[in-house]
Structures are given as C-alpha cells and as structure tokens.
C-alpha positions as YAML, in Angstrom:
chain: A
units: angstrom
residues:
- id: 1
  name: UNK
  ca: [-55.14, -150.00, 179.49]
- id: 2
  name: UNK
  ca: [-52.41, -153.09, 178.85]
- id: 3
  name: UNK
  ca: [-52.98, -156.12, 177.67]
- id: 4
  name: UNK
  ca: [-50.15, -159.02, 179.01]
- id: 5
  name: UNK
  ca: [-49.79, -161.74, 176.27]
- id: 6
  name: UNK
  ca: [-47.45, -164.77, 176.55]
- id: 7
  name: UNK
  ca: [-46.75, -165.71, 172.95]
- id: 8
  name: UNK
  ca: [-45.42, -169.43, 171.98]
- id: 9
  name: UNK
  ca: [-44.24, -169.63, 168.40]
- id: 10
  name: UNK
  ca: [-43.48, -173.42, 167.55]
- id: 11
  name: UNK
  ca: [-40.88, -173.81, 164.79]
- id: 12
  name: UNK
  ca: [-39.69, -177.52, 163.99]
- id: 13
  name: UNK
  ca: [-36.44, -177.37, 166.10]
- id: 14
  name: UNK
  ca: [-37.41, -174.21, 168.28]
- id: 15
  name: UNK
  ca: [-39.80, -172.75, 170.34]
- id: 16
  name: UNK
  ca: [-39.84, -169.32, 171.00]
- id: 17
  name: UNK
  ca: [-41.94, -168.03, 173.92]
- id: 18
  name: UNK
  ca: [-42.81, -163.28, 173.88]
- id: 19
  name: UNK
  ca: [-43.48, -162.04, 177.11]
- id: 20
  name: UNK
  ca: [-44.06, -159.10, 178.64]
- id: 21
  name: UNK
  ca: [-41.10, -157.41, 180.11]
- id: 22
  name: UNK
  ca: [-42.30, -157.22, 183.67]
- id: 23
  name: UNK
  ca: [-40.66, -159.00, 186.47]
- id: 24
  name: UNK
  ca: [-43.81, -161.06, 187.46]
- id: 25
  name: UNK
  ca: [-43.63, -162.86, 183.75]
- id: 26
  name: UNK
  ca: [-39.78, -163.41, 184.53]
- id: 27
  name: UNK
  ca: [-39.80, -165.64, 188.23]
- id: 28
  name: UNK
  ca: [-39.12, -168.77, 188.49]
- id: 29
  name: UNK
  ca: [-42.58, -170.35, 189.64]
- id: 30
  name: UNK
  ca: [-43.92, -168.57, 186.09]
- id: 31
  name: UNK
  ca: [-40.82, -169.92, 184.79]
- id: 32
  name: UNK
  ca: [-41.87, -173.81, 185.72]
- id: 33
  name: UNK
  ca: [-45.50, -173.09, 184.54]
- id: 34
  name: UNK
  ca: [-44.81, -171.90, 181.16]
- id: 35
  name: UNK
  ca: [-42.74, -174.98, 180.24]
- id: 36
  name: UNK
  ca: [-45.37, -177.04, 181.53]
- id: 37
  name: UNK
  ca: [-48.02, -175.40, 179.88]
- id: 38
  name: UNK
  ca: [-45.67, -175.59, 176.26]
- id: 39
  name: UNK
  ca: [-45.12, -178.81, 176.74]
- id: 40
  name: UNK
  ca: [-49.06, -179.87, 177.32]
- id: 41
  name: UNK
  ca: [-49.76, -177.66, 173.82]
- id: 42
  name: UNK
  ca: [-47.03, -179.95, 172.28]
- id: 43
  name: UNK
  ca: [-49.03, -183.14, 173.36]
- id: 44
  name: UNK
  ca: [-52.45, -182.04, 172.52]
- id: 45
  name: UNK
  ca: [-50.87, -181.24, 168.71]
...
C-alpha cells in the first residue's frame, strides 16, 4: 500500500512544494494545477 502526498510548506519568501517522485506528479498539466491550487491556499490565508 502507498500513500501519494503533495506537500506545500509556506515560508515568508518561499514555498516549497514534496511530491512524490513519479512521473504523473511531474507533467506539465499537474504542473499548471499545483500552482493554481498554491496560489488559491495563499488567498484563502
């Protein structure tokens, strides 16, 4: 059993975002989501 985690880690200056090292965490289209999906966490904080 796995468990696939995304981890953001939001420092004052930097943001740091853990993945998993498969390729399916690592395209493009993921790519565009998880900056979308940081930046809606930055707006609802």
């Amino acid at each position: 059993m796995r468990i696939n985690k995304i981890i953001r880690i939001y420092g004052e200056n930097i943001i740091r975002i853990i993945k998993p090292k498969q390729l399916r965490f690592w395209i493009k289209s993921k790519a565009l989501r998880d900056v979308d999906e940081t930046f809606d966490d930055i707006l609802r904080n």
